[in-house]
N, C-alpha and C positions, 0 to 999 in steps of 0.2 A: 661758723661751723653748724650755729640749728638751723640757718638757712639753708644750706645743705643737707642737712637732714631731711629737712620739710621736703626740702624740692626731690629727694632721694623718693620719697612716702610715698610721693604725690604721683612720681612717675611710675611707683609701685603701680598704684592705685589706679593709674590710667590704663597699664597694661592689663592688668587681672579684668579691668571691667573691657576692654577688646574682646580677651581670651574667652569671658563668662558669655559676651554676647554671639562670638563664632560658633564656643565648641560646648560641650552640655557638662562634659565632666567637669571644667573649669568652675563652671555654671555651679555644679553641685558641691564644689569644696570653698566656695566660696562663703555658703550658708553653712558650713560643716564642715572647718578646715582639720576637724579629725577623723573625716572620713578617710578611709584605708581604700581604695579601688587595687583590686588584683585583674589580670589580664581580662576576667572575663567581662569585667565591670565595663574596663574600656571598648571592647567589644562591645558590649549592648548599647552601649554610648555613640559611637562610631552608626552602628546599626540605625539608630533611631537617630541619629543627625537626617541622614542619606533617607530615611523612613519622609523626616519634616520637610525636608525639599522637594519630595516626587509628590506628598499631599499639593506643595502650592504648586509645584507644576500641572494639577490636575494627572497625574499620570496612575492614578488609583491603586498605588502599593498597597501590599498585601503582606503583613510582616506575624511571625509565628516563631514567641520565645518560650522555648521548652525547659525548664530550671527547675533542678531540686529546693524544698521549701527552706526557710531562713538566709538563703546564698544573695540576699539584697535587691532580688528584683524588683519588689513594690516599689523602693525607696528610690529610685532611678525610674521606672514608668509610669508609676502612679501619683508620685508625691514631686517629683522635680520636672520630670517631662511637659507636663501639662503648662506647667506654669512658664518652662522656658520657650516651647512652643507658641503659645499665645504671646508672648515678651514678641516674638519676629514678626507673628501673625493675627495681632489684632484685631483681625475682621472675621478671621472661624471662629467655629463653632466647633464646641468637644463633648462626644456626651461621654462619662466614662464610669462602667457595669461590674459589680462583684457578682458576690454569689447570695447577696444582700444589701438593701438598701440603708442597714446602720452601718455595715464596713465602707460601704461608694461615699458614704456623705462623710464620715472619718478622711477619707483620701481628700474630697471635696474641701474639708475645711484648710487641711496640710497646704494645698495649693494656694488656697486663698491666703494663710498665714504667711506662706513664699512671697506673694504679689503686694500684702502689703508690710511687708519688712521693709526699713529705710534701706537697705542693702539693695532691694532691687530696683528702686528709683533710678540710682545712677548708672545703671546697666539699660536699661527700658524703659520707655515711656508709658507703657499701658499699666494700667491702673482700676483700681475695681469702680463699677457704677456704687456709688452711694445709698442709689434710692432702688436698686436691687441687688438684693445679696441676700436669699433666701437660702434656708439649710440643705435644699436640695437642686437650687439650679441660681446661679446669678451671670452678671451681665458684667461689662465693660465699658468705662468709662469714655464717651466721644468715642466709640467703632461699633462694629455689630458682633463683634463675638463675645464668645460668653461658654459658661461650663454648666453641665447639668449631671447630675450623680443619678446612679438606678440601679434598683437589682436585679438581678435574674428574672428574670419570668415577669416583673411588673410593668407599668405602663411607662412611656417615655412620650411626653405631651410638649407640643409648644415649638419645638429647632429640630434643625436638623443638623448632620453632623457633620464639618469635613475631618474631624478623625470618631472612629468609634474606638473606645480603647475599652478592651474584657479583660481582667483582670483576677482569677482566679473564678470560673463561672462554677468550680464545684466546689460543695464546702468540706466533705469527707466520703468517705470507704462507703456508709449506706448508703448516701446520693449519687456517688460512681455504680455501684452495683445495681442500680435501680432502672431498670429497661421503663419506667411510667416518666422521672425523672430525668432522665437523658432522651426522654422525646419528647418533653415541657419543653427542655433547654433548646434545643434544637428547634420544635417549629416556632419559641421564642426568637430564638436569634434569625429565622427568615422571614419571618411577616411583622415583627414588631422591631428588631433594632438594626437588621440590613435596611428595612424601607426607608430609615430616618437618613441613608449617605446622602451627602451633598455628591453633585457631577465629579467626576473625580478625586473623592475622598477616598481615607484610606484607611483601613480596617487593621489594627494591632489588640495582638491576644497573646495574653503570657500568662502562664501556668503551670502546673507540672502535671505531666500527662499520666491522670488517672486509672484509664479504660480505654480500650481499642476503639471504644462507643460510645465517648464522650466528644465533645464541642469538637477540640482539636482533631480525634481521633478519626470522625465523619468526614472534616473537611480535608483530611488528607486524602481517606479513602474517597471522595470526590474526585479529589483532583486528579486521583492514580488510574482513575477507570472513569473519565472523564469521554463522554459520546461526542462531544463536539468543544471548539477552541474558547468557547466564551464560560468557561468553566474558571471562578479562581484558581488563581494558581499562586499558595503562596510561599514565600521566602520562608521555610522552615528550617530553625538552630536549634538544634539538642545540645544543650549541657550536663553530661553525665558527671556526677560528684566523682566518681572513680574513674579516671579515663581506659577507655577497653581499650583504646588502641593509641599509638603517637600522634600527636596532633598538631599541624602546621597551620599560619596562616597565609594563605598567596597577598603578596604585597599588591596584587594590580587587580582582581576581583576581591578583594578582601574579605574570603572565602574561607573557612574550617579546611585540608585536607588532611587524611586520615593515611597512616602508614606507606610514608614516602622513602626511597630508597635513594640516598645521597643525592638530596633536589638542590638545586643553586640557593646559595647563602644569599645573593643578591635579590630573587626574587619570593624569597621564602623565611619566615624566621619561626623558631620550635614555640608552642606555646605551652608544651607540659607532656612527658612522655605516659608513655602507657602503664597502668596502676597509681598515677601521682592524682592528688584532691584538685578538685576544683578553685577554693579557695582557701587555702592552709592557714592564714592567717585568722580566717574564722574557724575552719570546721578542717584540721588538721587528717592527716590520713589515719590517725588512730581513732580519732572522735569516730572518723565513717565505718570502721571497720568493728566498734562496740554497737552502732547505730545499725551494720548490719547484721551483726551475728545475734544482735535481739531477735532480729528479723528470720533468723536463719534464713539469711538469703533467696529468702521469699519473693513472696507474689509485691509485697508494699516498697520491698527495697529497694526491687526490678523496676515497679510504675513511679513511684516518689521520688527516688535519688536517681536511679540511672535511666530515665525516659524512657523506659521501655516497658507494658501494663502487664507485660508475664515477661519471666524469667526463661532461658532458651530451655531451660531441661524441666519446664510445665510446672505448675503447679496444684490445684486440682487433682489433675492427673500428670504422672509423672513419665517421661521418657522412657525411661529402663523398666517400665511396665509396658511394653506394646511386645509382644509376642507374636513371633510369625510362625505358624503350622500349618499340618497337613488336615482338612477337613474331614471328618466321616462323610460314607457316601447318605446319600439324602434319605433315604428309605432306611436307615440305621439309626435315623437320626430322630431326636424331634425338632420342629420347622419351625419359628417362629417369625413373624413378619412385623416391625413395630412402625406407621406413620407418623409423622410428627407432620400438621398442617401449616403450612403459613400463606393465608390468600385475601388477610386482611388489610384495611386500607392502609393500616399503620405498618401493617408488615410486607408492603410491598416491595421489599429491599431483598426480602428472607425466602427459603426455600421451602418448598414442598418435597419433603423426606421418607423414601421408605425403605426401612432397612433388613434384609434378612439374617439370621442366627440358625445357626446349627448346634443342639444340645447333645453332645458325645455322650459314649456311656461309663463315661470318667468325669459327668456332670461340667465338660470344656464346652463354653459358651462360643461358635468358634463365627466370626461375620463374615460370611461368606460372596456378598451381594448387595447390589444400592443401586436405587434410583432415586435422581435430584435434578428439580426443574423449578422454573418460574411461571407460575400456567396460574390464571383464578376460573379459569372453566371446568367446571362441576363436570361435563363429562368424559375431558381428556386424564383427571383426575382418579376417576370412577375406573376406568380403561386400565391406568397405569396399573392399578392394585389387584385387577385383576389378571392383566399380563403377569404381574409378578407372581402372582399366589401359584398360575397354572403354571409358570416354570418351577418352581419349587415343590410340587404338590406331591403330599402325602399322608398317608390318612391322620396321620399327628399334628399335621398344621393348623398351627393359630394364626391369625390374623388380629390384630390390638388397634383401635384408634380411643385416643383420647374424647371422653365425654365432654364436648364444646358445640358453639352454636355451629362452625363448621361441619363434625360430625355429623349432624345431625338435619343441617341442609343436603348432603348427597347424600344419607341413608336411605331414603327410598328410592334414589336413582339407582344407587347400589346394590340394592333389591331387584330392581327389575333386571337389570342387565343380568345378574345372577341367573334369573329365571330363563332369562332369554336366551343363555348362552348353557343354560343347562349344568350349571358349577355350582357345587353349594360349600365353598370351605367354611370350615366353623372360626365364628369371630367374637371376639372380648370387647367387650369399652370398658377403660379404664378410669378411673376416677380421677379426676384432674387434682395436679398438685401445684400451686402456685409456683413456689420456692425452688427456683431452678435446682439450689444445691442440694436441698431435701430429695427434689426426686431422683437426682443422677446418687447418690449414696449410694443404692446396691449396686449398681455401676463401677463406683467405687470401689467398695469391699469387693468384688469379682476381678479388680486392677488388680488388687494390691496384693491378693493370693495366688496369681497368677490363673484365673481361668477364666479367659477370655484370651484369643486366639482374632489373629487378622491374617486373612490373604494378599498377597501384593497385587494386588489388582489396580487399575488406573485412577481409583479414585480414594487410595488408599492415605496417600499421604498430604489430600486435600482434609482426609477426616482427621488422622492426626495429629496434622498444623490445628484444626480449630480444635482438637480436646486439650492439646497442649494449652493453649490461650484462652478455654474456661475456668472462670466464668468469664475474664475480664475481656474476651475476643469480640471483634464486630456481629460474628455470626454463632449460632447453638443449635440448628436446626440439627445437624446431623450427629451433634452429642443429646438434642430432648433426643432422638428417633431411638439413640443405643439405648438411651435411659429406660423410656416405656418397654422396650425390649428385657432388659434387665426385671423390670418390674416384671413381667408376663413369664418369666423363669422361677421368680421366688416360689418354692412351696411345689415347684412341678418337680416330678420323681422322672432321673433319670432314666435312658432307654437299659430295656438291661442287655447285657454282655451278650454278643452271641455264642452258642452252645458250640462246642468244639466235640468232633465227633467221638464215642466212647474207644478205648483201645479193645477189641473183640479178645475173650476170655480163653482158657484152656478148652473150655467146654462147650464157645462159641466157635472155637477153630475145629473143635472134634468133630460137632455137629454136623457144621460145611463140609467137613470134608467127607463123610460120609452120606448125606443128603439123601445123594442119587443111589445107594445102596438098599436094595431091602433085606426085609432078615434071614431072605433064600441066601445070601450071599455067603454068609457063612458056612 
């Protein structure tokens, strides 16, 4: 009878270590046989199986796990993957990146602690080198791969990578917000930890999507408005804590789809209908719905739990503030014309913005007008603000550009041309305000009281897609322009009313009417 037992144990034990070396989830409950995996788990398990086998095919996948924070992703890419990867592929190399070099070397040890558990012996042969095993990068015993931990933005020395794995590349709400920060991380991630890919390696990045203009956010908008075919292109999965809509998996691209209308049982199974949690066993539908109403349904709840860096109905600025009217004629009005420059190197993504405002005499800020282009030529620039001013022109016309070095390189081109062309509208520089949200504030308060007025014009609901998605959008050009605008009205006194003609008196009418009479008449 305990021979049978044994022999029972034994064929336990042979199959779990088959199971642990095929498939990753096995893999993971075998060091944690109380780990809980709910659908999404096996999902990202599945994913990064299919991920480890296009790396060794050299086929250079490209994989992008978008996850609310606590819902287990570390512990599955960072802490199990690495270690089950190198168990098949002994010979790569992994470099793999936080948002800091004390969190990567944390994962770094996790993995190593995997590799040498007696547990994973009997599943895999690889084994750590001895006589390397530094706190920040070691080796493998008889092959050539090996792991190296790194942070954000620092140096990555020594190997190259056939996976690069990012792992949370931002650490909070100020370094999402941070346009100096989110373009460290990015020309980090091009010239210092893309050059390390080996031929064919593959690039995996999981995080939960901060900023429209952060790591993931860029490389999506790369890939979307991509000029030519050798643009990555990656595998991008959002898991929204709250599901916004039904969600199926297709058994044969083993795919997300999203609100299906009675799809084949056969080819399709549900994995959680629309309003159900992501993981209920951790982070229940009540948990989420406390987690969001702290939030009031915010900008954090929108970018952290549901993949999405604003919320559909704006945050910043809100929705049910965008007013459509009818403009005062220009001459009734006062004119105001606000630039916002962008023709620097770092800003060569961004636009060159000019915006015009029409000030009623019900002090309704109303925008009546835009020009947006990508130009750094100082005199198609010079040109454009001038074209605008003289369509608008009136003797109350401001013209505002920000006090910057841009400014201040076509000011005296701007001069001339003025001279040349015989126009002299009068113009403001304004005092430059760092703090995007500091300066859009009167912006703001003119939202929220309702004066501020838009026309449907064609480039109207390009401007209120990106106020909607400030700050956290790719682009702000055309919310600095209202800003500075906003700014160049504080303190200015409305136009006044016009006079409405007197109603003529008894005595005005007597007058008239006798005029042509003299006193012979009588």
């Amino acid at each position: 009878m305990a021979n049978a037992v044994e022999l029972t144990k034994l064929k336990l034990e042979a199959l779990q270590r088959e199971a642990s070396r095929r498939r990753l989830l096995p893999f993971i409950q075998r060091f944690n046989p109380q780990y809980k995996a709910g659908w999404v788990h096996k999902d990202i398990c599945r994913r990064l199986e299919r991920f480890s086998r296009d790396v060794a095919a050299q086929k250079s996948p490209r994989l992008m796990l978008l996850m609310p924070p606590r819902h287990g992703k570390s512990e599955i890419a960072s802490r199990n993957f690495p270690a089950w990867h190198l168990g098949q592929y002994p010979d790569h190399e992994m470099i793999a990146c936080s948002y800091n070099v004390a969190l990567a070397m944390t994962f770094s040890r996790k993995v190593k602690d995997i590799i040498s558990d007696p547990l994973y012996t009997p599943v895999f042969s690889t084994q750590l080198d001895p006589n390397n095993q530094g706190a920040e990068a070691w080796a493998l015993q008889g092959a050539r791969g090996g792991y190296v931990a790194a942070g954000i933005g620092g140096p990555i020395t020594g190997r190259g990578a056939h996976v690069l794995l990012i792992d949370d590349p931002v650490k909070n709400a100020e370094e999402a917000d941070s346009e100096d920060i989110r373009n460290k991380i990015w020309e980090w991630y091009l010239s210092t930890a893309y050059s390390r890919l080996a031929p064919g390696g593959g690039v995996l990045i999981i995080q939960t999507w901060w900023h429209d203009d952060d790591l993931a956010g860029r490389l999506q908008s790369l890939m979307h408005n991509a000029e030519d075919d050798y643009v990555d292109q990656f595998e991008v999965v959002k898991y929204p804590a709250i599901a916004e809509a039904d969600e199926w998996l297709n058994a044969q691209t083993e795919q997300i789809e999203y609100d299906l209308s009675a799809p084949d049982p056969a080819a399709y199974s549900m994995l959680r209908k629309k309003g159900e949690a992501l993981h209920p066993e951790r982070y229940d539908l009540e948990k989420l719905l406390r987690i969001k109403s702290q939030n009031k349904g915010g900008r954090w709840w929108s970018a952290l739990y549901q993949q999405n860096p604003v919320p559909d109905d704006g945050g910043y600025f809100e929705r049910s503030q965008f007013k459509m009217g009818s403009p005062p004629r220009k001459h009734e009005a006062n004119v105001f014309i606000a630039w916002d420059f962008a023709i620097s190197e770092k800003k060569q993504n961004d636009y060159t913005v000019g915006t015009v405002g029409l000030q009623d005499d019900n002090d309704v800020l109303h925008v009546v007008d835009q020009v947006r282009f990508k130009s750094g030529d100082a005199f198609f620039i010079v040109e454009s603000i001038l074209n605008l001013a003289a369509k608008w022109h009136n003797p109350a016309l401001v013209i505002g550009f920000e006090d910057g070095q841009i400014y201040r390189a076509i000011e005296a081109l701007l001069k001339k041309r003025m001279r040349e062309r015989s126009f002299y509208p009068a113009t403001m520089v304004l005092k430059p305000i760092t703090d995007k949200l500091a300066r859009a504030r009167a912006l703001q308060g003119r939202m929220q009281q309702g004066m501020v007025s838009f026309t449907n014009k064609p480039w109207f609901e390009t401007l209120k897609l990106e106020m909607l998605r400030f700050p956290a959008g790719m682009h702000d050009d055309q919310v600095d322009s209202l800003a500075w605008m906003a700014q160049m009205v504080v303190g200015r006194q409305a136009p006044a009313k016009p006079k409405s003609a007197a109603l003529p008196s008894w005595r005005d009418r007597l007058t008239g009417a006798n005029a042509s009479l003299s006193h012979m008449a009588s």
